[in-house]
N, C-alpha and C positions, 0 to 999 in steps of 0.2 A: 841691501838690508840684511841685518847679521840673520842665522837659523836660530829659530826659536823653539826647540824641539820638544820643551815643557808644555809652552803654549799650542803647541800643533795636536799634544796628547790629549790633553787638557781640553779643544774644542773636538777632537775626536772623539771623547765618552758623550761629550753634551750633545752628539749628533743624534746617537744612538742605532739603534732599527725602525727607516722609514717606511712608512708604507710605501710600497712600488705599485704592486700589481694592478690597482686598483685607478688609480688614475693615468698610468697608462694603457691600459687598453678601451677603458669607457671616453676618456677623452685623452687623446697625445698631443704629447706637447705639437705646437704649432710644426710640421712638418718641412723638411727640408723644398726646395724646390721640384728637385727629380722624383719625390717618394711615389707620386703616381706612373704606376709603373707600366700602365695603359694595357690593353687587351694582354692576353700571356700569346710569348711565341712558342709556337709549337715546335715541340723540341721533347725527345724521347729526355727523361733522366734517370740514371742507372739506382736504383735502391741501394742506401751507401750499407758496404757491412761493416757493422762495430766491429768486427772480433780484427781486421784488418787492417785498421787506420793508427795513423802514428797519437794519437788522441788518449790512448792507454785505458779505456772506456770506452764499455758497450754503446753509450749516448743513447741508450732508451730502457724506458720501464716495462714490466714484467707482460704488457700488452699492447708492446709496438710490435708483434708480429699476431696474424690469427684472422680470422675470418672476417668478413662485414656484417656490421650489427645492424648495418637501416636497409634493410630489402635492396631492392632492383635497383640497378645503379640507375637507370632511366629515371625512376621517380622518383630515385633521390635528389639527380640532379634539377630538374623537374620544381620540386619543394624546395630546394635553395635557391632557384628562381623565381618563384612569387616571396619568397622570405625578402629578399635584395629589391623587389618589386613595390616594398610596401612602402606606402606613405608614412605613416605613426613609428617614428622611432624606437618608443615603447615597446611596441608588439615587434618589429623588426629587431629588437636587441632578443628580447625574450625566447621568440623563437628559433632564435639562431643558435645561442645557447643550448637549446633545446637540440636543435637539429647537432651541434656541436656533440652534442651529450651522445647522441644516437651513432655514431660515424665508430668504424672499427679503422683497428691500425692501417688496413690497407685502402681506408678510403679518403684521405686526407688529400692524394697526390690529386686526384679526380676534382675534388671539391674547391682544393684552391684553383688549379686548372679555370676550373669553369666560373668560378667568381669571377675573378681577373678579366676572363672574356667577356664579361656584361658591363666592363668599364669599371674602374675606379674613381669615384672622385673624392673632392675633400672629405667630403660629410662623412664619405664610406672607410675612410682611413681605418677608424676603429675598429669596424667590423673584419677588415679584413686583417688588422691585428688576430682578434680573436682567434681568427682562424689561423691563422701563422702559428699562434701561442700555444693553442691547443695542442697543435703538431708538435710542436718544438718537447711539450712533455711527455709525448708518445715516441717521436723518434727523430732526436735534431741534429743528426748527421743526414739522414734523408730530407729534412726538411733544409737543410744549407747546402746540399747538394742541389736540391732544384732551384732554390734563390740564386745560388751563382751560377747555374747555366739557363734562366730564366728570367732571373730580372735586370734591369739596368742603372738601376737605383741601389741606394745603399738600407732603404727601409726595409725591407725585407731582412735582411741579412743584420741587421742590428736588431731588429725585433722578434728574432730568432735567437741570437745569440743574447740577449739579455735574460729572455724565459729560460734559456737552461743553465745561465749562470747563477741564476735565483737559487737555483737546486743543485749544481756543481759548477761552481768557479771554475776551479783551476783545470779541468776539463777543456771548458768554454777558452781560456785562455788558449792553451794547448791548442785548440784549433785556431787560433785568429794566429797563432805564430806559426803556424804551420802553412797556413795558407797566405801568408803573406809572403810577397815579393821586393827584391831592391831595400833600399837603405832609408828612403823618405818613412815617412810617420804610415804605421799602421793603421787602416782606415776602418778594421774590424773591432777595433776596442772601443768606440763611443756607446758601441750598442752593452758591449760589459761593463766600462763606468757607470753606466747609468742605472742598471741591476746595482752592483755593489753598492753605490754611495749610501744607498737607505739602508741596506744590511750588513756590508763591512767596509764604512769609510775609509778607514785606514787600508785596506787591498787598494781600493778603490781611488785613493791621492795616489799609492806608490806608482799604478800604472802611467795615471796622468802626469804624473812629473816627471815618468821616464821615458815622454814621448817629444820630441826635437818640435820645435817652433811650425805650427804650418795650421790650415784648414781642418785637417781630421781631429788637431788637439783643440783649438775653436771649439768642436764636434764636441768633442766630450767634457769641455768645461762647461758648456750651455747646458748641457745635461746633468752633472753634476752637479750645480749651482741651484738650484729648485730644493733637490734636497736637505742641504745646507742650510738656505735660508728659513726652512721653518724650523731652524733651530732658533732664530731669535738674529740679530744685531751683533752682539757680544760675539757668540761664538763662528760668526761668518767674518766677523772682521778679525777674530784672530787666527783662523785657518789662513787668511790670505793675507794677514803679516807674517806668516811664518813658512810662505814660498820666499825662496831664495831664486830661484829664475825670474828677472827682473822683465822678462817680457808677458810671462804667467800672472803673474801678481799683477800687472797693471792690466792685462785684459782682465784677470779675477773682479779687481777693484772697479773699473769703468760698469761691469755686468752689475754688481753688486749695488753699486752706488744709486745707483738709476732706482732700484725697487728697494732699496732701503728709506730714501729718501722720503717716500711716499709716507709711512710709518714714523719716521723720523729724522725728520729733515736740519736739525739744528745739532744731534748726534753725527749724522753724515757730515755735512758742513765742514764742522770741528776734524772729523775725521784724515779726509781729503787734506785738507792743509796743513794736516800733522805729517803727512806720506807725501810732500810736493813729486809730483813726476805727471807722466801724460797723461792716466786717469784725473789726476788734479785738475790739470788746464781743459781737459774736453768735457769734464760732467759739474763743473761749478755751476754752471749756470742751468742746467737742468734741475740740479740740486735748489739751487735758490728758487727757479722758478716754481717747484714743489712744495717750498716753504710759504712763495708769499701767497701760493692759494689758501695753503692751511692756515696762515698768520703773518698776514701783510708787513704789520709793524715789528713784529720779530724781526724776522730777516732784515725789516730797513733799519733795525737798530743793529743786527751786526753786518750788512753790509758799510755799514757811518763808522764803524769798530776799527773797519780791516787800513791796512797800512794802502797807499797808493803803489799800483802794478796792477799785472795780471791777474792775481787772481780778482782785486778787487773789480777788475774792469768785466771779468766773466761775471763776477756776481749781480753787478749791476743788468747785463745782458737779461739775466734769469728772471731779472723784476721788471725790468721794461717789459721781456716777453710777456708775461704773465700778467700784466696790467694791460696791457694794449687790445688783446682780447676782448674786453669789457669794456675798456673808459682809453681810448687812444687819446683823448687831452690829457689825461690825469698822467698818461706813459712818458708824451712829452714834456709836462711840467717834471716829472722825475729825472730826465735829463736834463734839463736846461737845470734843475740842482746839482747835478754829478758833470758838467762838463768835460771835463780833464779826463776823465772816466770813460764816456763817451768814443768808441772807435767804432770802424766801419761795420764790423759784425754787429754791433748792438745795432745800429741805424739801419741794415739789411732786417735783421731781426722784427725789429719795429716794423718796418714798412709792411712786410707780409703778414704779419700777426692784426694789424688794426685796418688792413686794403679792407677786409669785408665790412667792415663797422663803418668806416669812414672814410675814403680814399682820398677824399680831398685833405683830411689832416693826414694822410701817410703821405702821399705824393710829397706833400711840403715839407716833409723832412730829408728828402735825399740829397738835396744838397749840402746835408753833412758830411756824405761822404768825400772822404781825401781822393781816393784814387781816382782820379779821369776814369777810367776805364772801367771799372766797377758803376762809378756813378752814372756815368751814360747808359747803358746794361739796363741798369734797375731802371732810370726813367723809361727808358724804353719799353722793358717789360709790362711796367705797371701801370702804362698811358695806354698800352694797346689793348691792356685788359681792361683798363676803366673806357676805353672808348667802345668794346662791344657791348660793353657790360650799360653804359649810360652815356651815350656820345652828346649829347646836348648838355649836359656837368662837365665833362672834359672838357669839351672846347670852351665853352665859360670856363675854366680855371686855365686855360693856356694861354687863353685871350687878354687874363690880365698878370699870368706868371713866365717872365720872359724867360725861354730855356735853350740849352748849348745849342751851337749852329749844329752839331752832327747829331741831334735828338732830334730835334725837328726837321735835317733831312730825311729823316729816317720814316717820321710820320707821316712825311709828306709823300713819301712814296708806296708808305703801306696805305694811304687814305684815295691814292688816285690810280 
């Protein structure tokens, strides 16, 4: 797809200045796998000196050096144990905050120390933001000095680096290229897209489009993309018609597509099959299925629309799914209208979407599928779970539905 450099600008004013701060540290986005970064290992970490580093900036404010402001470091530490202890999130954010408020430059190193050590979990994600963040605006070369000889995760060191990209980008950048190693994708820049894109989208694409195909650029399009979409439809789909990296744009569009749909699912639709490529072929039927919850007979009037192929055959998928949850007869009278339509993905589809409702009509559709192989599979799977699930309804339906010689080997030797 040609560059569309009018339109790239053009959705970059309509972006604006999002709000960052605010819903990342009270609640973040759903976290990577690694981000708990479990008790801290003890490990001395050298205080980083600004005047020293290749970063060209001090990387802290006029009171990241000076005494401590909350007494005894015992009772401080102390007080941020029953704060981490508390039940009531409420009171648990509030004081922490507070406790936040209270910490001098040289007590940050002590405080995340001893967090870390009382266990991280989900829930605590946030708070232990906070405390990251807080650092990071007091002294975030000290504070990315101890995330990388401290943690094993990449949370840390992104939620550091986005706090002080909030208030000095190219700073911020300057470190992630400095500290970066080898020729693969920079794994230090998701945490600064994700600063920039609500404050200066335009920094914030050039990084990401000048990072090579892989995991850490994933990294920062997920991140990116949140703040995009509450710009509207319009301008999320014209930022990502106006990538020219053909691997970009269709994870752009696959991420896209999925949460637009919700909002607007006959816009998406239309969308998708204006840009045929592999977000087209994998999120049609997500798309459809979104639509026929919001408006059944829309969708079944432009799936009746579309030409015979692929994509009609995924649309159809997205209305079986989404019918079969609620009315598994009404799923299969939808196919048994669309036959030709009809492939093995929709009939796997089916099966699993209507087993809870009804198993005895899902069962009796797998013999649509073509593939030996698949088909055997699925009855197996789905006889062994209707036989713990209600073994006196299975065998009455096996008793009078005759199935392959290797399915019912199979039962016979899971039953004896």
């Amino acid at each position: 797809m040609k560059p569309k450099s009018l339109t790239l600008a053009a959705a970059l004013v309509l972006i604006g200045a999002g709000s960052f701060m605010a819903g990342r540290i009270s609640s973040p986005q759903t976290p990577p796998a690694d981000a708990p970064e479990g008790p801290a290992v003890t490990k001395s970490t050298r205080s980083a000196n600004p005047s020293a580093g290749a970063e060209g900036t001090s990387g802290k404010s006029d009171r990241s050096r000076g005494p401590s402001r909350a007494g005894d470091p015992a009772d401080r530490l102390t007080r941020l144990e029953s704060i981490v202890r508390g039940e009531d999130p409420l009171d648990r954010n509030r004081a922490l905050l507070a406790f936040i408020d209270s910490l001098g430059p040289g007590d940050f190193l002590t405080a995340v120390e001893h967090f870390r050590s009382l266990g991280i979990t989900e829930s605590r994600l946030g708070e232990y933001a906070m405390l990251l963040s807080a650092w990071a605006k007091t002294d975030p070369l000290a504070a990315l000095d101890y995330a990388s000889a401290n943690t094993r995760g990449r949370f840390a060191t992104h939620t550091i680096l986005a706090t002080w990209a909030a208030s000095d980008p190219e700073a911020a950048i300057r470190w992630a290229e400095t500290h970066h190693e080898g020729d693969g994708a920079n794994p230090h820049l998701a945490g600064i897209i994700r600063s920039l894109a609500g404050t200066d989208p335009a920094r914030a694409t050039q990084l990401l489009t000048g990072m090579p195909r892989s995991q850490e650029r994933a990294e920062a399009l997920d991140a990116f993309l949140p703040h995009l979409l509450v710009q509207g439809g319009e301008a999320t789909r014209a930022w990502i018609e106006s990538l020219t990296d053909d691997a970009l744009r269709n994870g752009a569009m696959m991420r896209a597509a999925e949460k637009l749909a919700a909002s607007d699912p006959a816009g998406t639709a239309a969308w998708l099959l204006a840009n045929p490529g592999e977000a087209t072929q994998r999120r049609m039927d997500d798309v459809y299925s979104a639509w026929a919850r919001k408006d059944e007979q829309a969708a079944l009037s432009s799936l009746t629309a579309l030409p015979a192929g692929e994509n009609r055959s995924n649309a159809l998928r997205g209305l079986v799914t989404s019918i079969a949850t609620k009315d598994p007869s009404a799923a299969v009278s939808m196919m048994d209208r669309f036959p030709n339509d009809v492939n093995d993905r929709t009939v796997q589809q089916f099966v699993w979407h209507s087993f809870g409702n009804d198993p005895s009509v899902a069962v009796s559709q797998i013999a649509r599928i073509a593939d030996e192989g698949q088909r055997n599979r699925m009855y197996g799977r789905a006889l062994e779970a209707w036989l713990d699930r209600d073994p006196a309804s299975a065998n009455a339906w096996m008793r009078t539905n005759p199935l392959p010689p290797a399915v019912q080997e199979r039962l016979n030797r899971t039953q004896n």
